[in-house]
C-alpha positions in Angstrom: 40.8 7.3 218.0 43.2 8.8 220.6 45.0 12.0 220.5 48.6 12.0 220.7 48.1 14.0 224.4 45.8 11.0 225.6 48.6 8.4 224.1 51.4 10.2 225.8 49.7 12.1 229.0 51.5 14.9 230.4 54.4 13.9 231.4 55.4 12.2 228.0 54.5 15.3 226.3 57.0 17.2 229.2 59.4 14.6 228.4 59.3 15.5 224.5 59.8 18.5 224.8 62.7 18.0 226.8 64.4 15.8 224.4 63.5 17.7 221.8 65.7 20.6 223.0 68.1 17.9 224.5 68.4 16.7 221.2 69.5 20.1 219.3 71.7 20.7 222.1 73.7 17.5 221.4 73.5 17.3 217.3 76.1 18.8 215.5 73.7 19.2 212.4 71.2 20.8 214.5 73.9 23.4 215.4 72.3 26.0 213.0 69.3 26.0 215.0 71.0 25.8 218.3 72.5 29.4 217.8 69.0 30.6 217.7 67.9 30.3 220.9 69.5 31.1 224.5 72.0 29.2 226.7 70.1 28.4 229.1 66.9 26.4 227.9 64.8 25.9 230.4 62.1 28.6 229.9 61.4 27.5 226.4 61.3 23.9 226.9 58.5 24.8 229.1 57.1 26.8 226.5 57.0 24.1 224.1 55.8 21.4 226.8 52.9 24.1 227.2 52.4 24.7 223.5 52.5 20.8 222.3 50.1 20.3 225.9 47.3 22.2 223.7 48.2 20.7 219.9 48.1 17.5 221.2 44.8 17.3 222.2 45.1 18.2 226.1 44.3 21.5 227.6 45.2 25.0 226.1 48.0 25.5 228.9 49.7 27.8 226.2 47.0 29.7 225.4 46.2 30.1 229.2 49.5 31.4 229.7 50.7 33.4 227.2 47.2 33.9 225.2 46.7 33.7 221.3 49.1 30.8 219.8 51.0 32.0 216.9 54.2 30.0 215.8 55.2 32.5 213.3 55.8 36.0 215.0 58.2 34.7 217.8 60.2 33.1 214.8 60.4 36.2 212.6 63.3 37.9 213.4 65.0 34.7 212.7 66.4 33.5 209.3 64.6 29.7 209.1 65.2 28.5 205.8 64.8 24.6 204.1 68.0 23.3 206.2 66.5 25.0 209.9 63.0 23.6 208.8 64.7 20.4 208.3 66.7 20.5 211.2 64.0 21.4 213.6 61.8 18.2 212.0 64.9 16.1 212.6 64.7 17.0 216.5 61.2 16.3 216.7 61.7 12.8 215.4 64.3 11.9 217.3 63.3 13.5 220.4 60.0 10.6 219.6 62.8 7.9 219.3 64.2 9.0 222.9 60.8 9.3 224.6 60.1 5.6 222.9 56.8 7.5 221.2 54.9 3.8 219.7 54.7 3.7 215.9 51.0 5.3 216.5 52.1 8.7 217.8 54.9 8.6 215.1 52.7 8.7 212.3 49.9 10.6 213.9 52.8 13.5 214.3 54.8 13.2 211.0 52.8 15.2 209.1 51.6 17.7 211.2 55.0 18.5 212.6 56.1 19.0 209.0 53.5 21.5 208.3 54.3 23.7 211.8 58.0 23.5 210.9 57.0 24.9 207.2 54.5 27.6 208.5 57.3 29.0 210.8 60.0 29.0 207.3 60.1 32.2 206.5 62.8 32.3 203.8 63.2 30.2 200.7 66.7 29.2 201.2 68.9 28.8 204.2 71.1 31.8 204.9 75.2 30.9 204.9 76.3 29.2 207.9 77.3 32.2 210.2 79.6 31.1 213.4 80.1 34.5 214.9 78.3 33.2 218.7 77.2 36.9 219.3 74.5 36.8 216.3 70.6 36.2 217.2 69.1 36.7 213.8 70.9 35.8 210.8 68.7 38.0 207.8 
């Protein structure tokens, strides 16, 4: 069986991760999670092309970078609830729709995605929507 990083190669992976943050830029319901990160996004799409290098079965690039991999101190100063979780997961899967990911890498992904998006929820319900633009962490 392949890994998704062998059924992709490093450029589909780049081109994910692009998407993915493509994606939350563009998607009104993703606006939540938008607010959470800078304007410019160019640093952490490389992060995460780095990051999903390593989980999908290629090279630790992350690791070799930025050393131990762990999802959920970054995301602790941020309020992630059921509706970010959710709106992070509907990224991903649509970022796979725009890369044209086959049917293969789909379902090898859904669940695993599912679980990093859950590991990095760190609040049982979403906070209220908050539009003030000079907020990072809503908590």
């Amino acid at each position: 069986m392949k890994t998704p990083y062998q059924l992709l190669g490093e450029e589909g992976i780049k081109e994910l991760a692009n998407a993915f943050y493509d994606v939350m830029d563009e998607l009104p319901e993703a606006q939540t999670i938008r607010n959470m990160h800078g304007e410019n996004l160019d640093e952490i799409k490389q992060k995460l092309t780095d990051y999903l290098t390593g989980w999908m079965g290629g090279p630790p690039v992350y690791h070799s970078k930025h050393g131990t991999v762990c999802l959920t101190d970054p995301h602790a100063g941020y309020a992630i609830g059921p509706k970010e979780r959710d709106q992070w997961v509907a990224c991903f899967e649509k970022a796979l729709e725009r890369v044209n990911a086959s049917d293969e890498v789909k379902a090898m992904l859904k669940e695993p995605v599912l679980r990093i998006a859950s590991a990095v929820q760190n609040r049982e319900t979403s906070p209220s929507d908050n539009t003030d633009p000079n907020i990072i962490a809503i908590g």
